[in-house]
N, C-alpha and C positions, 0 to 999 in steps of 0.2 A: 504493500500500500504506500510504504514510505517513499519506493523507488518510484511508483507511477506518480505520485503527487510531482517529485523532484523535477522529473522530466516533463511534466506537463508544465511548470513555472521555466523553465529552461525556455521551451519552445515557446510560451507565450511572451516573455524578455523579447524572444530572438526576433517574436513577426512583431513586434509594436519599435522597433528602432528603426528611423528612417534609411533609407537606401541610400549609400556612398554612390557618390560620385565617380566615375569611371578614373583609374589611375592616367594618371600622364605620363604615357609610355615614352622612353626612350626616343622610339624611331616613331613616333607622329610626328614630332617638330623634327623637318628635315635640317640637316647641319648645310651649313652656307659653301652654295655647289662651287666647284671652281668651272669654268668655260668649257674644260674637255669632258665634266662630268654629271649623271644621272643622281637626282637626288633619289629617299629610298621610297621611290613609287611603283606597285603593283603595277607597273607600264609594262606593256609589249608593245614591239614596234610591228606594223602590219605587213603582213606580206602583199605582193603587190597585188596578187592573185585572189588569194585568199579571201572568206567574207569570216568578220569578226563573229564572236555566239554571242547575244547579248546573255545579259543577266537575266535573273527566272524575278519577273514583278508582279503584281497586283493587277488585274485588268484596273485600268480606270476607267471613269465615268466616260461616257461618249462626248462628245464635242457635237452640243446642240446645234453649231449655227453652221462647223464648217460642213463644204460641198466636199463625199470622196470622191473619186474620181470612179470610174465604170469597175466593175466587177474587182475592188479593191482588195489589194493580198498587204499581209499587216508589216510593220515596216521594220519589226522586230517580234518574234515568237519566242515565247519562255520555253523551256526544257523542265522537264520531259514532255510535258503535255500541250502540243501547240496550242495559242489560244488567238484568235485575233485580234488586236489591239490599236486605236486609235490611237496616232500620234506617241506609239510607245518606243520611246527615245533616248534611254535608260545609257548608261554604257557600256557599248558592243562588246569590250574586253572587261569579264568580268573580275572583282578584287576581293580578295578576299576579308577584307577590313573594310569594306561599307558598312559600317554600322556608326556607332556612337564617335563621335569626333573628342579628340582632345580638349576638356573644357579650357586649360589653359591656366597656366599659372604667371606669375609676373618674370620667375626664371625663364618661362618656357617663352616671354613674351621678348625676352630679353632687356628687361626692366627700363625700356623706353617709353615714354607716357607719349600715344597715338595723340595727333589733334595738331593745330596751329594755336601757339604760344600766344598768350595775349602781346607780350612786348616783342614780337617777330621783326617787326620794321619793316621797311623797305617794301616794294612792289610785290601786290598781287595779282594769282589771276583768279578768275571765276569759272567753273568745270560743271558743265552739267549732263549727266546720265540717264537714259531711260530707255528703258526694256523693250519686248520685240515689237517689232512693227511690222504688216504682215497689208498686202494690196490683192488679196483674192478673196473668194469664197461671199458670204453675204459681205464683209469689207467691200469688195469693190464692188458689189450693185448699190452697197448704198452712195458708197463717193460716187459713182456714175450719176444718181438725182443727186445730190444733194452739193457733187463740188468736191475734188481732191482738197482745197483749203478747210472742209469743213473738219476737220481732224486737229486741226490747230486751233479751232476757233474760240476755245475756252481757256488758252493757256495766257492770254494778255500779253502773247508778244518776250514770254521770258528769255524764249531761246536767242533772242537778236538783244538783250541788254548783257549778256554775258562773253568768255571770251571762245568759249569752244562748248558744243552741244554733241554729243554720240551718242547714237541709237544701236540696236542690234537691227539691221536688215535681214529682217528674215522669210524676205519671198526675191525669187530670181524676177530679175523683169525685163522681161521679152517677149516680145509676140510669135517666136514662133518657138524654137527649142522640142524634144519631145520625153512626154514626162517618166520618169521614174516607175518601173514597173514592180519593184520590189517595195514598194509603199504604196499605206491606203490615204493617207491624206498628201497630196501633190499642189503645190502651191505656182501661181505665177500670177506676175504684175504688170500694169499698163506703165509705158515710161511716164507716161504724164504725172504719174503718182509725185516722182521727182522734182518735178518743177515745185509741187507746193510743198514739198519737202523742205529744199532750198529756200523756198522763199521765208518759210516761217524758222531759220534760222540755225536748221541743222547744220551743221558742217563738218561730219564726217559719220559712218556707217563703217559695223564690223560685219563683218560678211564670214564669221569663221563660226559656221553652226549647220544644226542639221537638215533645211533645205534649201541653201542656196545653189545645189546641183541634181533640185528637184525635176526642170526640164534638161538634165545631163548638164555635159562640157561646150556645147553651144549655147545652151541656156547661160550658162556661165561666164562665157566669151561677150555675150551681147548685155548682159548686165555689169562687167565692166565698161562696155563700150561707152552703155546709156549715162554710166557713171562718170566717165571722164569729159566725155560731152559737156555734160552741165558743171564740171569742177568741180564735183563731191567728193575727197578723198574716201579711197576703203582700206581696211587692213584686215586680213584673214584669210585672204585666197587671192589667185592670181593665175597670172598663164602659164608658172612654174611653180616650184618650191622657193626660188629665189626669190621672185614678186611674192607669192606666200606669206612668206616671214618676215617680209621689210618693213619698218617700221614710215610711220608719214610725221613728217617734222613740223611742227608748228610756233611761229615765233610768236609771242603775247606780252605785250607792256616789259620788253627788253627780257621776255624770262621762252627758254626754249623748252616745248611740253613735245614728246616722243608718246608715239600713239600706237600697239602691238595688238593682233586680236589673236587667239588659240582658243581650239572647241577639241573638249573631251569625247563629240558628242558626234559619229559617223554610223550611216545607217552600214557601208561599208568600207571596208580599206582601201577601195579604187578610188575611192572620192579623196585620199588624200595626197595635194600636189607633189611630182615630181619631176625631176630635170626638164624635163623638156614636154609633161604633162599638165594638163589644168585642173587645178584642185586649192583645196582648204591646206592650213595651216593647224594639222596634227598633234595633239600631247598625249596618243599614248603610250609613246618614247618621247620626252621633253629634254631630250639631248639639243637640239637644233636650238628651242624655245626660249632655254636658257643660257645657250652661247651669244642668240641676237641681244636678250635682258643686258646681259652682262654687255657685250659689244655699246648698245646704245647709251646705257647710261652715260659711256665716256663722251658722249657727246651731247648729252640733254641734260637739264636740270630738271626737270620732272621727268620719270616714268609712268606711263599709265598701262596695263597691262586687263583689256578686254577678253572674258573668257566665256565659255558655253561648255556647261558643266550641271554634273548631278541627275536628281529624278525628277521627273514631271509631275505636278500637282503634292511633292513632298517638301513639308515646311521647313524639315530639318535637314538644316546640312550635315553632307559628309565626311567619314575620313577621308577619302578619296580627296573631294575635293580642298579640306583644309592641308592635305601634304601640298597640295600643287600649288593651292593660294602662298600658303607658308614659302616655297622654293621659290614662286617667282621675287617676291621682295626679298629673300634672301639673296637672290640672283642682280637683285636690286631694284625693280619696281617698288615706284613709291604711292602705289595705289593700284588696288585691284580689284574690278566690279564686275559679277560675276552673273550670269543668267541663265533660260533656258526652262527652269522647272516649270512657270507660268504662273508661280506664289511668288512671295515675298518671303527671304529665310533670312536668316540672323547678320548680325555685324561683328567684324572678330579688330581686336588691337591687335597689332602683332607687333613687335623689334620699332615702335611709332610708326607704325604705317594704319592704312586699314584696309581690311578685306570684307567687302559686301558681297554677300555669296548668291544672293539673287535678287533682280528688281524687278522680274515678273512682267505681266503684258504691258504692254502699252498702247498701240494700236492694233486692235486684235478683235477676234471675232468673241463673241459670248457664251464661257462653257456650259454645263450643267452643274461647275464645283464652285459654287460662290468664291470662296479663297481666290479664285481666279479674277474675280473684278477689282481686288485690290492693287493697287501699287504707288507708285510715288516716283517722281525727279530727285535722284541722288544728287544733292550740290557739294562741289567738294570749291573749297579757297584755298589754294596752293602759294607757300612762298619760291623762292628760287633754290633755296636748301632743299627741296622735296616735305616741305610740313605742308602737311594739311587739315584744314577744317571738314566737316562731313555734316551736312544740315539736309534730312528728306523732307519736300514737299509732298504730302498726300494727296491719291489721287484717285477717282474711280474709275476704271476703264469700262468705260461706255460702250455701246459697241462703235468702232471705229473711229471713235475719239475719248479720249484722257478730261477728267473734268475734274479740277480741283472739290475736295470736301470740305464739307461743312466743318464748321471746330469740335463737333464732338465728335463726328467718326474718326475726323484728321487723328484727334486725340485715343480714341480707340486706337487707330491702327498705329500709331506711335509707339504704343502700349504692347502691342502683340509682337512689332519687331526687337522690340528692349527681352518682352519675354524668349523670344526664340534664342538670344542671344546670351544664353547660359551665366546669366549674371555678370557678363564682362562689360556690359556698357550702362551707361542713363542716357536717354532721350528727353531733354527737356520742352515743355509745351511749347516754343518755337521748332519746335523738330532739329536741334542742334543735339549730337550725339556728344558725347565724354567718355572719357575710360572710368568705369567703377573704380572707385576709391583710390584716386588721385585728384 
């Protein structure tokens, strides 16, 4: 009697103690890569031939508004048991440490407090961020009534009082190209889209995600063309590996900002560019990614380092992608904004930098997962040291336009990114972030 009483106070001790925290393993904070080397990421580099297996996910919710395309085959299948899946885009090379990311310690942080300094001095610039933008499916029938401008029309003109605006582009635009047969959702956009693009202030698009070679390597070819036409720069693909991986230079109030895009995120390995091939710019070997990091910084004072990474409609980010955030600013990126899942996921300090692991849609179509209408304009204030401020404007993605929130959801969703964010950050009701307890 005595023994069962004993063990039953044991075991009820044991379930009433809160849940630790996931240790902070050694090898999640990659050590700082030198140019010839691979930080320690589950990466494999693709064969040319080869198609990547994705990972085994959750079907998600269907994508209410988009159009598939005729007799749709899914654009990734779980194992063992195929399943068809909308827009499942997980990534192709699976790791075996997706799961709970390193919360993060001030060691692990490198005990530099993220942010721009109140007493910084000297010239800034103004940086702003925002998640996919996409010119098909009901998106373009409605810009078709209602006006490619209409998309911009509730944002007040922000993008034109700042010094640089990037978007994720994430539809090829070309009228002719032909689509992707091994995906059920196939995207493509009118050039015109472009022009009100430009006009309302973008000025520049990463193109390094998973359907910019939705209509192939012609589709690809012609949406740089339409691109360079109108002087939009892109970073993330090209008509080689070279163009690829180049970074695009930008001078701002005497301070030079370096622009880099890489996606974790290929429905296969042929999409990613080589020598004398047209394709994306690849990290599931970030050997290359991290030589340009390193290379550019010698020659910019800001690094900004655009990525497409993670799962789709999952709030939390991962190991996966916290090794890679982590490498690139080890690498030396001095900011790193991060997209792709179609939520909004957490904000990480790291060595004073910061890494925003996803900013979710932005001109997009409207899913079935609420989570999905959230997001926001990441603002970053950058000195010429690489400090920077980080302040999100909240936003609801409408369908096919971004419509600032009201103060209490603004406030909500302020609240939900602080929460995703493991205790590392405060968001204050301007939406200006800080490091927790500094």
């Amino acid at each position: 009697m005595i023994t069962a009483m004993l063990a039953y106070y044991f075991a009820e001790d044991r379930s009433s103690r809160p849940a630790a925290e996931p240790p902070a393993a050694e090898s999640t904070a990659s050590p700082s890569p030198s140019p010839l080397s691979t930080p320690e990421l589950p990466a494999v580099q693709p064969a040319a031939t080869a198609t990547p297996q994705p990972e085994a996910t959750a079907t998600p919710e269907p994508t209410a508004t988009q159009t598939p395309t005729p007799e749709p085959t899914p654009e990734a299948t779980p194992s063992p048991t195929p399943t068809p899946e909308p827009e499942v885009t997980s990534s192709p090379v699976p790791s075996p440490e997706d799961s709970e990311p390193d919360q993060g310690s001030n060691a692990a942080q490198g005990g530099a407090t993220s942010g721009l300094p109140e007493n910084a001095g000297g010239q800034t610039v103004t940086l702003n961020f925002a998640g996919d933008v996409i010119f098909a499916g009901k998106v373009a029938e409605l810009l078709q009534k209602q006006g490619y401008n209409y998309s911009y029309s509730a944002l007040d003109g922000m993008f034109k009082k700042d010094d640089l605006t990037v978007v994720n582009l994430e539809t090829p635009i070309t009228t002719g190209g032909v689509g992707a047969a091994n995906k059920q959702y196939v995207f493509k956009g009118a050039p015109e889209a472009l022009d009100a693009l430009k006009a309302a202030g973008v000025d520049a698009v990463n193109l390094a995600n998973n359907h910019t070679l939705d209509q192939g390597e012609q589709g690809l070819l012609d949406t740089l063309k339409h691109l360079n036409t109108r002087g939009i720069p892109y970073v993330g693909a090209g008509k080689n590996s070279k163009e690829a991986y180049t970074a695009q230079y930008f001078e701002r109030n005497g301070i030079k900002i370096a622009l880099l895009g890489f996606t974790r995120v290929i429905p296969e390995s042929n999409w990613t560019a080589g020598a004398s091939k047209p394709g994306l710019a690849a990290v599931y070997d970030s050997t290359e990614a991290l030589k340009t990091i390193a290379a550019v910084k010698k020659k910019a004072d800001i690094v900004v380092v655009v990525a497409h990474w993670g799962k789709e409609r999952v709030e939390q980010y991962d190991s996966t992608q916290q090794k890679l955030g982590r490498s690139f600013i080890d690498a030396g990126a001095d900011l790193v904004i991060g997209g792709h899942p179609h939520v909004l996921q957490g904000i990480e300090p790291y060595k004073g930098k910061w890494i925003a692991y996803s900013t979710g849609n932005f001109i997009f179509t409207r899913s079935a997962t609420p989570a999905t209408w959230e997001t926001a304009v990441f603002q970053a204030e950058c000195s010429i040291k690489g400090q920077c401020s980080l302040t999100l404007h909240p936003m609801d993605a409408e369908l096919g336009r971004p419509v600032p929130m009201n103060d209490a959801d603004g406030q909500l969703l302020l609240n939900k990114v602080q929460s995703l964010s493991a205790g590392l950050i405060r968001i204050g009701n301007d939406g200006r972030v800080t490091q927790a307890g500094r």
